[in-house]
PAMI-251591 format. One record per residue: residue number from 1; residue in one letter; x, y, z of N, C-alpha, C, O in turn. Coordinates in Angstrom, 2 decimals. Each point is the difference from the previous one (the first is absolute). Layout:
% residues N
{pt NUM; a; {X; Y; Z}; {X; Y; Z}; {X; Y; Z}; {X; Y; Z}}
...
END
This chain:
% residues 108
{pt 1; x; {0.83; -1.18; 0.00}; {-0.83; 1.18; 0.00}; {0.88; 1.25; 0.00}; {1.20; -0.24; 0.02}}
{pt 2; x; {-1.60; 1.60; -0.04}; {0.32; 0.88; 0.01}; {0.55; 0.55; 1.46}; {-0.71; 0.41; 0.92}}
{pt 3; x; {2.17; -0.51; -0.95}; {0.44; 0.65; 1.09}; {0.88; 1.08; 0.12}; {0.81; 0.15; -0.92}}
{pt 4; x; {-0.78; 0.62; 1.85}; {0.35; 1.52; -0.13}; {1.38; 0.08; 0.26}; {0.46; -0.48; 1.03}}
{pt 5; x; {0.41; 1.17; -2.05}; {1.38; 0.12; 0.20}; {0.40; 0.92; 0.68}; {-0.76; 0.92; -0.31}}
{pt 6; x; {1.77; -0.37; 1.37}; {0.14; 1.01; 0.62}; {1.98; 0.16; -0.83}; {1.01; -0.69; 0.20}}
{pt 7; x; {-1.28; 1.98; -1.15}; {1.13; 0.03; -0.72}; {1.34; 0.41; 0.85}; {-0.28; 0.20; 1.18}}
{pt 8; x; {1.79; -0.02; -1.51}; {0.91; -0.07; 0.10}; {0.23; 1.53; -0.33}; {0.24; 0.55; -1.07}}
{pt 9; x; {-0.43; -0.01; 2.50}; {-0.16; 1.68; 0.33}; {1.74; 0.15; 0.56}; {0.48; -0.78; 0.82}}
{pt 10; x; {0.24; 1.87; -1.43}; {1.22; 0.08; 1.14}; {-0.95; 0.95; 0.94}; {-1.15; 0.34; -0.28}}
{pt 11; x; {1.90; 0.03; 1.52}; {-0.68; 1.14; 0.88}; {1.19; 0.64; 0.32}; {1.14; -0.46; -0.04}}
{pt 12; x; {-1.63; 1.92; 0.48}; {0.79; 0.87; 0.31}; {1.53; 0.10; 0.78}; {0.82; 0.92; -0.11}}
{pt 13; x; {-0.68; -2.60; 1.21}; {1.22; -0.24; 0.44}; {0.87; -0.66; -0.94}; {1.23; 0.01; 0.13}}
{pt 14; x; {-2.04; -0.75; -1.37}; {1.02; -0.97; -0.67}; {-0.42; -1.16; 0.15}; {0.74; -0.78; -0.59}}
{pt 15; x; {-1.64; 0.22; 1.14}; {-0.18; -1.03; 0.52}; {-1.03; -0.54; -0.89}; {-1.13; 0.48; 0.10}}
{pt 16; x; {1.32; -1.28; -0.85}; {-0.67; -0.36; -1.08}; {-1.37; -1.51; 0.50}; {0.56; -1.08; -0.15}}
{pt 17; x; {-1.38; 0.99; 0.43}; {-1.33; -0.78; 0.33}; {0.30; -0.77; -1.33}; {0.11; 0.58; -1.08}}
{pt 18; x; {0.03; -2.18; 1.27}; {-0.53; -1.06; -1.14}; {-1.19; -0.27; -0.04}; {-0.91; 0.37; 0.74}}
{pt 19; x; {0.92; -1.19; -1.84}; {-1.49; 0.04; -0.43}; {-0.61; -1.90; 0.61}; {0.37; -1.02; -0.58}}
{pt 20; x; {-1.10; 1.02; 1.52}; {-0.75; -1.00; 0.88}; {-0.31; -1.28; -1.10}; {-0.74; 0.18; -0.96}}
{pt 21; x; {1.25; -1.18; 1.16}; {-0.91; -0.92; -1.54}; {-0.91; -0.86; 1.14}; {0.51; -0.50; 1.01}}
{pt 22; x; {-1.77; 0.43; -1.32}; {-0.84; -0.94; 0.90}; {0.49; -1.34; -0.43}; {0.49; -0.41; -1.05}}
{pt 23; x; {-0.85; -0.28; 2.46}; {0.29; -1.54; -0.16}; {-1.24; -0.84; -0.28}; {-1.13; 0.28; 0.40}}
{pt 24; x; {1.48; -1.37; -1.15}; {-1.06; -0.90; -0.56}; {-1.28; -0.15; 1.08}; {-0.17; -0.08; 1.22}}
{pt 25; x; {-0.44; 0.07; -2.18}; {-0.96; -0.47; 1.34}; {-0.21; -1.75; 0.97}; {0.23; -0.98; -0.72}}
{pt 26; x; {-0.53; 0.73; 1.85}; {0.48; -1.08; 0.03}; {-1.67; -0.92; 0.02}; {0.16; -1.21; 0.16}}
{pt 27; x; {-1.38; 1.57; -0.29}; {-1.06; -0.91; 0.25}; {-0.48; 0.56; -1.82}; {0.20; 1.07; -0.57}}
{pt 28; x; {-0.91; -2.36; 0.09}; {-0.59; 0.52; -1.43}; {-1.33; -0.26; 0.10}; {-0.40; -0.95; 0.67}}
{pt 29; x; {-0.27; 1.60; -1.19}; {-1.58; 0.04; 0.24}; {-0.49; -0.40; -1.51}; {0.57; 0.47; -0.98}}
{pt 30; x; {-1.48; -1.21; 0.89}; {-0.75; -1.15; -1.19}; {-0.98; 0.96; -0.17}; {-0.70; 0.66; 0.77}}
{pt 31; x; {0.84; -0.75; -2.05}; {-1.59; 0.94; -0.47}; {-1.37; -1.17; 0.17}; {0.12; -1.22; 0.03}}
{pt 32; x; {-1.31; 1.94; 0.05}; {-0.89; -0.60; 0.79}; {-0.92; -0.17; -1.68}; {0.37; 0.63; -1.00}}
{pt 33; x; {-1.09; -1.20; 1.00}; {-0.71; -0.88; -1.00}; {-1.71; 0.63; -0.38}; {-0.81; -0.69; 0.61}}
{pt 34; x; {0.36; 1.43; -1.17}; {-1.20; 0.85; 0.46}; {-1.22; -1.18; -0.80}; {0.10; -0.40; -1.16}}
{pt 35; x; {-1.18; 0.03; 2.11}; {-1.40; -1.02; -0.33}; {-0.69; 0.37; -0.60}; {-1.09; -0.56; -0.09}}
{pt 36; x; {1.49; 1.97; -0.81}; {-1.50; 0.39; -0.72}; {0.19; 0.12; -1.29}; {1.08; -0.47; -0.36}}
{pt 37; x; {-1.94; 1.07; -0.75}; {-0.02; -0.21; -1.59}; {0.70; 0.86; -0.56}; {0.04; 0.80; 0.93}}
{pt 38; x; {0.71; -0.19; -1.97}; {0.59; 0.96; -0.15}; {-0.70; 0.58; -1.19}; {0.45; 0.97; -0.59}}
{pt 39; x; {-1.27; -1.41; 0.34}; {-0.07; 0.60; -1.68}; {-1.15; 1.01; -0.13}; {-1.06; 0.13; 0.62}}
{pt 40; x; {1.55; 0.45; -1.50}; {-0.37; 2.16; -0.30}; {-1.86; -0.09; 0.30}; {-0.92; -0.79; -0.21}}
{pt 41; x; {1.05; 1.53; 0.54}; {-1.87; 0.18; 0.18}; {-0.42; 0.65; -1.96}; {0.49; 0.57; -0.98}}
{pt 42; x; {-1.79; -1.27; 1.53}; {-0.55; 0.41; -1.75}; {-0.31; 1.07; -0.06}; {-0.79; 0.42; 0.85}}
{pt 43; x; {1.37; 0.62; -2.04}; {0.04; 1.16; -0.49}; {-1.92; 0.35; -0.33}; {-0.58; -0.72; -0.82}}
{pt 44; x; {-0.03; 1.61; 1.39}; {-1.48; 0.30; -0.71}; {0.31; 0.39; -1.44}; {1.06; 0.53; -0.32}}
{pt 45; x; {-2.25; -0.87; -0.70}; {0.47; 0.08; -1.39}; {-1.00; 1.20; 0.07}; {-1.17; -0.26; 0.31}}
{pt 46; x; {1.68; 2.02; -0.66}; {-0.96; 0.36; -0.94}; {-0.33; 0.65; -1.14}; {0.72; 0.71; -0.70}}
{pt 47; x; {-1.98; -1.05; 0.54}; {-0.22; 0.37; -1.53}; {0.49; 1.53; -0.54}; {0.31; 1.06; 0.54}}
{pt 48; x; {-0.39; -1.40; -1.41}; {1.02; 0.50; -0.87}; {-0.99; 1.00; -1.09}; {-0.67; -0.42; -0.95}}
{pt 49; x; {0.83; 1.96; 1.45}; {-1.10; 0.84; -0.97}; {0.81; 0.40; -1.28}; {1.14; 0.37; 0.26}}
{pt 50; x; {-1.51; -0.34; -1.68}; {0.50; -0.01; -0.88}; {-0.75; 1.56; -0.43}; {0.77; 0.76; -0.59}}
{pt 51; x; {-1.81; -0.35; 0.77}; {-0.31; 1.42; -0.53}; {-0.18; 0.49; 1.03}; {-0.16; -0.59; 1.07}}
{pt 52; x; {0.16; 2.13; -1.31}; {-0.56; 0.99; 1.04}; {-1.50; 0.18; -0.15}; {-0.33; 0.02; -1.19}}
{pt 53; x; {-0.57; 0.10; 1.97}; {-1.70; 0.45; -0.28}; {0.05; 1.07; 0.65}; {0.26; 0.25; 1.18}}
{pt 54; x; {-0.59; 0.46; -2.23}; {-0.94; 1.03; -0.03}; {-1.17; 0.69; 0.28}; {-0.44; -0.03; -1.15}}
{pt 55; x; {-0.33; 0.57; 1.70}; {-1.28; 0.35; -0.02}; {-0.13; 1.22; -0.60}; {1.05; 0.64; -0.10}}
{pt 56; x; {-2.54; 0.11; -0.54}; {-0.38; 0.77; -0.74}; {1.00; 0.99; 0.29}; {0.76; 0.61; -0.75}}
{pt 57; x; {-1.03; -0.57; 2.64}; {-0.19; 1.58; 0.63}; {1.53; -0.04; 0.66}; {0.40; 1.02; 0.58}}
{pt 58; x; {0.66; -2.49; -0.68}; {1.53; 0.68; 0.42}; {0.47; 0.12; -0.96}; {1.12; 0.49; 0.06}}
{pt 59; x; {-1.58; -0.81; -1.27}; {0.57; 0.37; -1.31}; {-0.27; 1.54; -0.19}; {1.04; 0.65; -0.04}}
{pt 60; x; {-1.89; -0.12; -0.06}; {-0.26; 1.37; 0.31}; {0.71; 0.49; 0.75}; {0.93; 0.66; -0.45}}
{pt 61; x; {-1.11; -0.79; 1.96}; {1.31; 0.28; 0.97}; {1.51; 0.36; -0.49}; {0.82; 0.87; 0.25}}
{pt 62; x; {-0.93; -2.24; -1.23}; {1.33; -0.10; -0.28}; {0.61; 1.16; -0.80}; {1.04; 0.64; 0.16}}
{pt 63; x; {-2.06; -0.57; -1.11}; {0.35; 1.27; -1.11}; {0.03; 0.88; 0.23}; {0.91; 0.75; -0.36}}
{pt 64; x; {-2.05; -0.37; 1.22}; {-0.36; 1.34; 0.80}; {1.70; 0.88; 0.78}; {0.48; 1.12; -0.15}}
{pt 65; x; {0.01; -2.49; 1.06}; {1.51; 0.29; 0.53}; {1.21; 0.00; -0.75}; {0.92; 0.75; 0.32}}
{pt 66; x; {-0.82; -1.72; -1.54}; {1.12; 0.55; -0.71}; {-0.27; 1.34; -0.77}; {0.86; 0.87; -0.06}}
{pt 67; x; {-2.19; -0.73; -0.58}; {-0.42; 1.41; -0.66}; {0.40; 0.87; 1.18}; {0.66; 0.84; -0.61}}
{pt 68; x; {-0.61; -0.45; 1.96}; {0.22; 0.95; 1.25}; {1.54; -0.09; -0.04}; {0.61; 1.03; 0.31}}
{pt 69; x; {0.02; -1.97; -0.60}; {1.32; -0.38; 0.42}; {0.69; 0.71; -1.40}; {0.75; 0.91; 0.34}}
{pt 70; x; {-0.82; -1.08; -1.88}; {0.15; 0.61; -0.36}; {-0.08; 1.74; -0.49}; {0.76; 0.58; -0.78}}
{pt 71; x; {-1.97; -0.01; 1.53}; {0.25; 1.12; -0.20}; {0.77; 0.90; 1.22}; {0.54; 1.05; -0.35}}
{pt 72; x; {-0.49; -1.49; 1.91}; {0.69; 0.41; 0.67}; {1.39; 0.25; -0.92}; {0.49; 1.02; -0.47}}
{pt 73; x; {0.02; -2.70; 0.42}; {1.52; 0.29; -0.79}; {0.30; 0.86; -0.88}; {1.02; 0.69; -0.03}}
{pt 74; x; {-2.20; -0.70; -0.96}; {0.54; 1.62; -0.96}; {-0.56; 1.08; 0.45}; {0.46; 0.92; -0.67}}
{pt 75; x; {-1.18; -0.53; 1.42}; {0.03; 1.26; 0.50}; {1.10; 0.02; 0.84}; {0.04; 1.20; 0.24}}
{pt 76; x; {1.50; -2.00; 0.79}; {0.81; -0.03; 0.76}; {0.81; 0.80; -0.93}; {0.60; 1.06; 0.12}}
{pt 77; x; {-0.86; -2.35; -1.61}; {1.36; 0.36; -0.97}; {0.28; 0.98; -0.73}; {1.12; 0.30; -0.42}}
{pt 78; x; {-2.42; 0.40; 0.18}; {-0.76; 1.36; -0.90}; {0.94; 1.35; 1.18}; {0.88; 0.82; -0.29}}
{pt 79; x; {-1.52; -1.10; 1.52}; {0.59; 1.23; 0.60}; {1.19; 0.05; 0.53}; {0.45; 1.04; 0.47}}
{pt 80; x; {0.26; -2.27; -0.47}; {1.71; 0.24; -0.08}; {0.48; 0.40; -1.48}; {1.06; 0.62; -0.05}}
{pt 81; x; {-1.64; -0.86; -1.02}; {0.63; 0.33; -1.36}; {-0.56; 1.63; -0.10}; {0.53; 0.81; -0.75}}
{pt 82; x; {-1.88; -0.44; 1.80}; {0.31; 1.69; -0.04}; {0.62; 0.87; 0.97}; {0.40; 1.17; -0.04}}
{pt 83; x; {-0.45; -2.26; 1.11}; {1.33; 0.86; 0.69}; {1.45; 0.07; -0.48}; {0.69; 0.74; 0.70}}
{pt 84; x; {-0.29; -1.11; -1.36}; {1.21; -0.43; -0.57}; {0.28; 0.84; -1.43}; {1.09; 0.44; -0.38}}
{pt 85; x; {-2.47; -0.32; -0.34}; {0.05; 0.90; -1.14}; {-0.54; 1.61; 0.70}; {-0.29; 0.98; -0.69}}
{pt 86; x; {0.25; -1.05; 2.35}; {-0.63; 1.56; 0.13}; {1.79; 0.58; 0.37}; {0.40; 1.12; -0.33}}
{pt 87; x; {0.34; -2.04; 0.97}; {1.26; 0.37; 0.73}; {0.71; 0.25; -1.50}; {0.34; 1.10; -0.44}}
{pt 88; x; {-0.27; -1.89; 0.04}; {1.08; 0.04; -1.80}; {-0.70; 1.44; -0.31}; {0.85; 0.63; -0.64}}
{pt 89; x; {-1.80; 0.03; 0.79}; {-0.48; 0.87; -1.04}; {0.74; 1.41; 0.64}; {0.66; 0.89; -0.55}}
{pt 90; x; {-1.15; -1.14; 2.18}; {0.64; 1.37; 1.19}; {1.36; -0.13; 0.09}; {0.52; 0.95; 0.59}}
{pt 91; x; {0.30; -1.89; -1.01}; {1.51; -0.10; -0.32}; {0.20; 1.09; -1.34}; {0.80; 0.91; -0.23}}
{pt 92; x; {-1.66; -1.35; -0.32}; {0.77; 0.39; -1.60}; {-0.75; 1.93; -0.23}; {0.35; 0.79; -0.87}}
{pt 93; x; {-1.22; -0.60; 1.78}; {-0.28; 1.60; -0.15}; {1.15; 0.63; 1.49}; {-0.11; 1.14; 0.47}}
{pt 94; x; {0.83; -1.86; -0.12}; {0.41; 0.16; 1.46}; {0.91; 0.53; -0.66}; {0.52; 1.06; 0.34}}
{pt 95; x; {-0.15; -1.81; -1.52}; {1.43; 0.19; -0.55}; {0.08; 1.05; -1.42}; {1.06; 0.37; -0.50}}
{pt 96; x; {-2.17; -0.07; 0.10}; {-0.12; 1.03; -0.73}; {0.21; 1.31; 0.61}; {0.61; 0.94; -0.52}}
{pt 97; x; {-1.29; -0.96; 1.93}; {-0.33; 1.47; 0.33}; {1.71; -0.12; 0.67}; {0.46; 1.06; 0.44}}
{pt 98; x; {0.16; -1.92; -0.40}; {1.50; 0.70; 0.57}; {0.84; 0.25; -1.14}; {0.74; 0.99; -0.01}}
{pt 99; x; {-0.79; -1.92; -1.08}; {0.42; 0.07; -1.22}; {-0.14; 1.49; -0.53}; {0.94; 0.71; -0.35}}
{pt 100; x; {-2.20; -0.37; 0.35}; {0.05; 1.95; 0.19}; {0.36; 0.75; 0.27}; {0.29; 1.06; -0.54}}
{pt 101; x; {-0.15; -1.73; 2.19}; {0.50; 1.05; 0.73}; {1.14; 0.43; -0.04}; {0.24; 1.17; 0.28}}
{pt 102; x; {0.69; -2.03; -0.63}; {1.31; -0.45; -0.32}; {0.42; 1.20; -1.09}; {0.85; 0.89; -0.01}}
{pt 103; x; {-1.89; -1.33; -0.90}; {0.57; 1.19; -1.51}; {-0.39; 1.04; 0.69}; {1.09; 0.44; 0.37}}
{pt 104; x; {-1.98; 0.36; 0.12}; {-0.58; 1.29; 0.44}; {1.58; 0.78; 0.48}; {0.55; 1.01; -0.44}}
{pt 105; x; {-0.12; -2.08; 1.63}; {1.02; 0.69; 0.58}; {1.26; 0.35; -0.46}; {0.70; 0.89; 0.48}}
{pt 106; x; {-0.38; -1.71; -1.54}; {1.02; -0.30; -1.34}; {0.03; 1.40; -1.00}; {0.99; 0.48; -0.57}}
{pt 107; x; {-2.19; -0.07; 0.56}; {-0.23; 0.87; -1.39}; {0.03; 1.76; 1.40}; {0.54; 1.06; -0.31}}
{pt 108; x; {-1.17; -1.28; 1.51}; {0.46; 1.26; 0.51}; {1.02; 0.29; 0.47}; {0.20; 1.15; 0.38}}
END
């Protein structure tokens, strides 16, 4: 079995601790013989659904929530592509009116 080694530490005087080897053991113990059945318990079998069913009204449901699910997403995606085209636009007059300003002070 698994027994615990106590390693081969020097210590601070020099004095170096060996490492203990256990001795055999001297009585042996017989494994014991168990009276009962061993074999696997029976697995429940079950059936096995091959389609999904439907009804009128979760089919509706159904459409009803991906139709909701898709327009959230493009209205998310709509108003990041106009925040993004409102910032690009206040960049590029940001940079005109200094671009001006620039010559104004150039020419007086």
């Amino acid at each position: 079995m698994l027994q615990p080694r106590i390693p081969v530490n020097p210590l601070p005087t020099g004095i170096v601790t060996p490492l203990v080897q256990p001795t055999a053991p001297t009585t042996t113990v017989e494994p014991m013989s168990c009276r009962h059945d061993h074999t696997p318990a029976p697995v429940p079998v079950v059936p096995a659904r091959t389609t999904v069913q439907l009804t009128p009204g979760s089919a509706i449901a159904l459409a009803a929530g991906g139709g909701a699910v898709v327009l959230v997403v493009g209205a998310v995606l709509v108003s990041m592509l106009l925040a993004v085209a409102i910032t690009g636009v206040s960049v590029a007059v940001c940079a005109v009116v200094l671009k001006s300003l620039m010559n104004q002070e150039r020419k007086h």
